[in-house]
N, C-alpha and C positions, 0 to 999 in steps of 0.2 A: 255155568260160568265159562268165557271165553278166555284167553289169554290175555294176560294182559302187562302194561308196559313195567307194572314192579316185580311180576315172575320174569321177566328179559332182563332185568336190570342185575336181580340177585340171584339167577343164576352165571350172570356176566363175570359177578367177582370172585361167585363161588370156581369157578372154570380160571379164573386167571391168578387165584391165589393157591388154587390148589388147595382150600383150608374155610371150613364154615365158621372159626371163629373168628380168622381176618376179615373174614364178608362182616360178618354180623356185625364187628366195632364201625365197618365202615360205612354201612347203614343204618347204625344206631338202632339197632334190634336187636333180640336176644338168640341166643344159637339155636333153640326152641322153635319160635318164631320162623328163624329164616328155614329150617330145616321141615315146617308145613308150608312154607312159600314152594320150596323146590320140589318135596311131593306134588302139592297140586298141579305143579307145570306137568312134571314128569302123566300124573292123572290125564289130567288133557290131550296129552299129546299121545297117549297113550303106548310109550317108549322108554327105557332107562335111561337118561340121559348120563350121570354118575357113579363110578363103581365106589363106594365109601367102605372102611373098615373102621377100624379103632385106632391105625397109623398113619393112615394117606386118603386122600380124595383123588380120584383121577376121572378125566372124559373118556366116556363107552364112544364107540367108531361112530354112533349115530351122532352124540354128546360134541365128539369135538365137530361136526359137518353143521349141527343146529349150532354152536357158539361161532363160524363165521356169519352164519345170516342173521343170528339173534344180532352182531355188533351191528350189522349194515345196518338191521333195521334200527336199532335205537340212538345210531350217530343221524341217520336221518331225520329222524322222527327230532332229535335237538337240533340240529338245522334249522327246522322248517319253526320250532317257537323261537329260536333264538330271531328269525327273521322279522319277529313282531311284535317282541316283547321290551319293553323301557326296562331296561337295569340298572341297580344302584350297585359304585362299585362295592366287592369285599374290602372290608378293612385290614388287612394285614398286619400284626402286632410284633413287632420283634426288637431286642435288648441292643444287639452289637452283631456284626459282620454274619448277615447271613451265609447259611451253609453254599459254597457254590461246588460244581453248578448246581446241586439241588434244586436251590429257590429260583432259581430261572429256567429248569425245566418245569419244574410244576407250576410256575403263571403260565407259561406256553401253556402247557398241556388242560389246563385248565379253561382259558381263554378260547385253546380251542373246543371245546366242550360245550361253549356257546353261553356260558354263566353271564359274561361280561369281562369290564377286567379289573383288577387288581390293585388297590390304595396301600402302600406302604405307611405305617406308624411307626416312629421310633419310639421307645417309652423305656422307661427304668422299672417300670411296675408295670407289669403284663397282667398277672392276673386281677390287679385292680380295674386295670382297664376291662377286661374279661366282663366281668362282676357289675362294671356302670354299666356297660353297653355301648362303649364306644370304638371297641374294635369285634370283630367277629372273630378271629382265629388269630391265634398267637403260637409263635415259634418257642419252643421252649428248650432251654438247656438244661438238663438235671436238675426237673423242677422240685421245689422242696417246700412245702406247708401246703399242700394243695387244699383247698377246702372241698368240701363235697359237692359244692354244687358245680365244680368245673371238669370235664371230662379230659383224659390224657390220651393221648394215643401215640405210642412212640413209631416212631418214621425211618432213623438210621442212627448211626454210632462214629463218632468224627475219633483220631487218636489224637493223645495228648503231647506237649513238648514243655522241654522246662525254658524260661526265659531268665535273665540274668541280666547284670550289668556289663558293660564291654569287659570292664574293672576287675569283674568278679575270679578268683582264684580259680576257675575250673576249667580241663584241657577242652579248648574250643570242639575236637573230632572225636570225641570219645563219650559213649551213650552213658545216663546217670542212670543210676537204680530207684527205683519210686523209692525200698527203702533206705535208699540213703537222706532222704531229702531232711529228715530230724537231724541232719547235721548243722543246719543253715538256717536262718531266721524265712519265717514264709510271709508273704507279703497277699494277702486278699483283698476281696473286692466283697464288701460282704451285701450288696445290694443285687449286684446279678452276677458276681462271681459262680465258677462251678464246684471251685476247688478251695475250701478253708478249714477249720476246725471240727466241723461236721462230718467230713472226709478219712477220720481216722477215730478208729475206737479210742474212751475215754483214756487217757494215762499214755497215748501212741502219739506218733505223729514229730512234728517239728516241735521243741521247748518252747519259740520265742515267736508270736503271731503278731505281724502288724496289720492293721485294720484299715482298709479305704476305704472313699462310697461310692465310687464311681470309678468308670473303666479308665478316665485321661488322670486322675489322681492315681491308681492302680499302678499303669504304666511308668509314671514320673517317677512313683517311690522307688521303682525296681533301679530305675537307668540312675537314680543317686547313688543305687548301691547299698541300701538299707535292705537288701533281702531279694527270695529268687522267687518265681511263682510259677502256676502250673496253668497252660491255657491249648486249648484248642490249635493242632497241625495248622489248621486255616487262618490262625492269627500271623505264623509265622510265615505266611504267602502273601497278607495284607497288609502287617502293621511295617511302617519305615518308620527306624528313630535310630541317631546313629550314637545312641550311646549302652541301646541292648540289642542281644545274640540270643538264636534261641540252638538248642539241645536237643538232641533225643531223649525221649525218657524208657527206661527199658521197664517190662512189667506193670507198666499204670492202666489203672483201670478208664475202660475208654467213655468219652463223654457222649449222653443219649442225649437224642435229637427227638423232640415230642412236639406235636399239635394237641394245646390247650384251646376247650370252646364251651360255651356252656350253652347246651340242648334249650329247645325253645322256640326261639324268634331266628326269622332267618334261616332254617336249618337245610333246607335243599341246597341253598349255595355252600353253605358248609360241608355238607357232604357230600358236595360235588367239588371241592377243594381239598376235604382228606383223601378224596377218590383221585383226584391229581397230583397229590402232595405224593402216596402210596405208590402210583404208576413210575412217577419220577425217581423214586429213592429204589424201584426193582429192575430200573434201568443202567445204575449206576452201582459201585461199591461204593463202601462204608469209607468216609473221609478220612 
């Protein structure tokens, strides 16, 4: 057996995640699997590349010298198909205000990667769309009913803010307590919302829940003053409406940022898109 371009590949992630179980999700293989992929290289080459215990993975002095030429050679070697190959773009599936910059580091980094480039879908139903086949990789926020045949992979972790009516009784410079918020009627979004009734153990929580079905219904109910809600730091850098103000919230649990995709069809672009989604979100901190 010669070397070849999937021992280059998965020792690439294994060497820059520092971890065989990040590899494995991101090549959609089992940690079994990828850990007789990295013997065999190691085999071949007849060298340790990895020091591994039970705590940490790290590169042996030969290990990090073969992960610069292992990269040269496998960004070439995508080069040279992307140079000749027709691609269909990926479909990109996401609810409301992608994470930034996240999602515009990972089409860069993707794009350069030679896949092709990048279809954005807006959709209220991601993992339906999933499921028909009409997007390939969907952004997901604290995804909730997943069926089994859709894969998660979470990516990064955004904090939360409370939002309010301008109206609303609460000192504009002073951080809320997540448990205070059962003080207050809570106002969700129960289609792509993150934050509703399912949020708090049974008998806990806010008394009085109002129900929207969408994000521009969601928002309107808040700015009448009918109740407060809890949404994503990055809403409160994008959304403009001059009738709500958002809050700090002190102790709220932070909202997970996942790649939903269902294994199958298409799967190299996909994994060549969690592999860009992942580079991008270890370049940056958590929202």
């Amino acid at each position: 057996m010669d070397v070849e371009l999937r021992h280059l590949r998965a020792f690439l992630l294994v060497g820059r995640h520092r971890s065989f179980t990040r590899a494995a999700e991101q090549l959609f293989v089992t940690q079994p699997a990828l850990t007789r992929t990295i013997k065999q290289l190691e085999d071949l080459l007849e060298v340790r590349l990895l020091d591994r215990d039970t705590r940490r993975v790290a590169l042996t002095e030969a290990g990090a010298e073969f992960f610069e030429q292992a990269r040269s050679a496998v960004a070439a070697v995508d080069r040279a198909v992307a140079s000749v190959r027709t691609t269909t773009p990926l479909r990109l599936a996401f609810t409301w205000l992608l994470p930034t910059p996240w999602a515009q580091d990972a089409i860069a980094e993707y794009e350069r990667l030679g896949e092709g480039s990048v279809t954005l879908v807006r959709t209220d139903e991601p993992i339906d769309a999933l499921l028909r086949g009409d997007v390939d990789i969907a952004v997901l926020r604290d995804p909730r009913d997943v069926p089994p045949g859709i894969r998660v992979l979470p990516i990064l972790q955004e904090r939360r803010v409370l939002i309010c009516s301008t109206r609303a009784d609460l000192p504009p410079d002073q951080p809320v307590p997540w448990s205070t918020l059962d003080r207050h009627p809570f106002v969700f979004n129960a289609v792509t919302g993150t934050v509703g009734p399912w949020s708090w153990p049974e008998g806990a929580g806010p008394r009085t829940f109002v129900e929207t079905a969408n994000y521009d219904e969601w928002l309107e109910t808040i700015a009448a003053g009918r109740g407060v809600g809890v949404v994503s730091a990055l809403a409160a850098q994008r959304t403009i409406h001059p009738s709500v103000r958002f809050i700090p919230l002190v102790d709220a649990p932070p909202s997970s940022v996942s790649l939903g995709f269902v294994l199958g069809d298409r799967d190299r672009v996909k994994r060549r898109f969690v592999e860009a989604g992942t580079v991008a979100a270890a370049a940056g901190n958590d929202l």
